[in-house]
Phi, psi and omega in degrees: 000331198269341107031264185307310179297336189255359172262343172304310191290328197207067176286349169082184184082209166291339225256077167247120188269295191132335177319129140258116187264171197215079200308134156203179205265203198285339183322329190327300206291332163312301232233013175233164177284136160253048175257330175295004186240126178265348163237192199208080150303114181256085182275129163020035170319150196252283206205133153243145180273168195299356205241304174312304178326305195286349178254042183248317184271011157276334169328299204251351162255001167276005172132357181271202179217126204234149189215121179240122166257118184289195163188187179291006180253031162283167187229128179296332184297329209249339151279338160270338181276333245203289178255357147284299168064022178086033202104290163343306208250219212287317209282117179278357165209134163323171167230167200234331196160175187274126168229169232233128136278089182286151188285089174281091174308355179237342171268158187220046146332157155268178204255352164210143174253161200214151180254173179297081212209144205295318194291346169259039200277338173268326208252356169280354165288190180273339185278348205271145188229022188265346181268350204247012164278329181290104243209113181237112191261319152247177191184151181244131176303128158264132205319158157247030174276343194276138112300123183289156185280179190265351180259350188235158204277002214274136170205147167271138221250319153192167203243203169223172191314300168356305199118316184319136172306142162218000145261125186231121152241135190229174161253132180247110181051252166310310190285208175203176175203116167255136201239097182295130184254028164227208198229148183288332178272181201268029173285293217245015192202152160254019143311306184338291173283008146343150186241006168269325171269041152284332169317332194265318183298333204283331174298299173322303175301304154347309204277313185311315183313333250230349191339097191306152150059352148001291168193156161303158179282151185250139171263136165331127162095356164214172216280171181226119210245140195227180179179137203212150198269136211270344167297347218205346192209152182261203183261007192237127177253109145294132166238168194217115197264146183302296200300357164239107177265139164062022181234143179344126176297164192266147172261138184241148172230127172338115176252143181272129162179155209034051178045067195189145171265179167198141208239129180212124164249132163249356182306006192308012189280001198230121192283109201155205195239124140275110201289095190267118171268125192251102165311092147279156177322354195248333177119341190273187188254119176258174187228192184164112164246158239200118193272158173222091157229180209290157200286151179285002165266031159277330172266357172273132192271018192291158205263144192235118181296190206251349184245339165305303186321302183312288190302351172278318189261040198302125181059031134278139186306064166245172169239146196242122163264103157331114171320316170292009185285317191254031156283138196276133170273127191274002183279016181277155166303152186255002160106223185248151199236119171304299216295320181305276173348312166293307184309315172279331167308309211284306198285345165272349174295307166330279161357264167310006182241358199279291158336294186307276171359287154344268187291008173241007171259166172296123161246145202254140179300168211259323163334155168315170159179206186249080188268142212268167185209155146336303187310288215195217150232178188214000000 
């Protein structure tokens, strides 16, 4: 699964996504920072221990995005015990176990269905033939009293011919978490192998990536603020601005309060991505970049009156004019026009160069005269 998913994610060649993807095993998740990662894939996980679990839902609930694909070595008991929790934890629905989707040779549904939902907005049209391609043989099953509740945001996203969930999605504090109920490689689906399902993973990641409510958006022009935990990080942050390519970082140092460091650059004047670089307590360098763009009421084109203007432009100098200041009333002359003027000078120069010509080539007279013969004259 992690195979398929990181050539989806980085198919390499021309194909450049900006993606680096980064296999480890689960151990991974306990004893490292994930923050620095935006989205986080859990492919046919076996077993996570108690120090991953707990830095997967600090992940996602500070704002990142997590996508779990089950397989055959998962176990529904340790999933329910571990990532479901009654609700509580990462996994948005129980599970009961692995089922077998059989093959109706006469009906000819397709095997999965897809609701109106960002990650299937290309592949999910009517005109699109990649979903009604997906051939789904196994999956692990949810009870069959279940349901998202009418009060949580949990919904299920696509199904199977059946009705069975086969997509589950939830929001967890910032973040999201989405829950494949097959396997990301091509076992229990003949998704993998597709030649659509990079689109579909490039989306998914997009969508995760978006960590809704995370942070606010930054404007050109306001500060760009860290909070940093001081166990886990030192005081001195580099930041690195779009406009210095190839230049040194401006160094910042952290000030501790209420036991959190916190880091602030105001240099924001330039619109793009800024990069803040972080010393941890172990030496290594994490990196976070931070979108800046210009505020979007700057492009809005609504038409603005003559005392709104005022008030936007409370101490700039300007003068305001009316549009109809500068309509030309067409009964005025509209004046002399050169260009006429030239054109006729040009044809009198033709003329006159015609003329000239004329009187200066051999003409023979036109008058009697006298003509030689062989013979003689006459």
């Amino acid at each position: 699964g992690a195979f398929f998913l990181s050539t989806a994610l980085a198919p390499g060649g021309a194909a450049r996504t900006g993606i680096r993807p980064r296999v480890e095993t689960p151990r991974f998740l306990g004893v490292n920072p994930l923050d620095s990662y935006h989205v986080i894939y859990l492919t046919d996980v076996e077993h996570l221990d108690e120090s991953a679990v707990d830095a997967l839902e600090r992940y996602v609930v500070g704002g990142g995005g997590l996508a779990v694909f089950l397989g055959p070595r998962c176990r529904a008991g340790f999933l329910n015990e571990a990532l479901w929790r009654e609700g509580k934890g990462l996994l948005p629905a129980p599970l009961i176990g692995e089922s077998e989707l059989f093959v109706d040779r006469l009906d000819k549904v397709p095997d999965v269905e897809v609701t109106d939902h960002p990650m299937f907005r290309i592949l999910g049209g009517k005109d699109n033939s990649f979903l009604a391609t997906i051939n789904v043989t196994r999956y692990f099953a949810v009870p069959d009293d279940w349901k998202p509740a009418a009060d949580s945001a949990t919904r299920v996203i696509a199904r199977l011919r059946d009705g069975a969930p086969l997509v589950v999605e939830r929001p967890l504090g910032k973040g999201r978490v989405v829950a494949w109920l097959t396997t990301a490689a091509p076992l229990w689906n003949n998704a993998g192998a597709n030649p659509s399902f990079p689109v579909l993973v490039q989306e998914m990641q997009a969508y995760l990536s978006r960590r809704a409510g995370a942070a606010g958006a930054i404007s050109v022009g306001a500060p760009l603020e860290l909070t940093l935990d001081p166990a886990r990080y030192q005081a001195k942050v580099g930041f690195l601005s779009p406009d210095e390519e190839g230049a040194e970082t401006t160094p910042s140092d952290a000030v501790l309060a209420d036991g959190v460091l916190r880091a602030r650059f105001t240099r924001t004047d330039v619109a793009g991505f800024y990069e803040a670089r972080l010393l941890s307590t172990a030496g290594t360098v994490e990196s976070r970049r931070h979108a800046v763009n210009v505020d979007p009421r700057e492009g809005d084109l609504a038409r603005v009156d003559g005392p709104r203007l005022a008030t936007r432009l409370s101490g700039v100098e300007y003068t305001y004019y009316r549009a109809n200041a500068f309509e030309v009333d067409e009964r005025e002359p509209a004046g002399y026009n050169l260009s006429d003027g030239l054109l006729y000078l040009l044809v009198v120069l033709l003329v006159g160069e015609q003329l000239f010509a004329w009187s200066c080539s051999y003409h023979p007279p036109r008058n009697g005269g006298t003509a030689i013969g062989r013979g003689g004259a006459s």
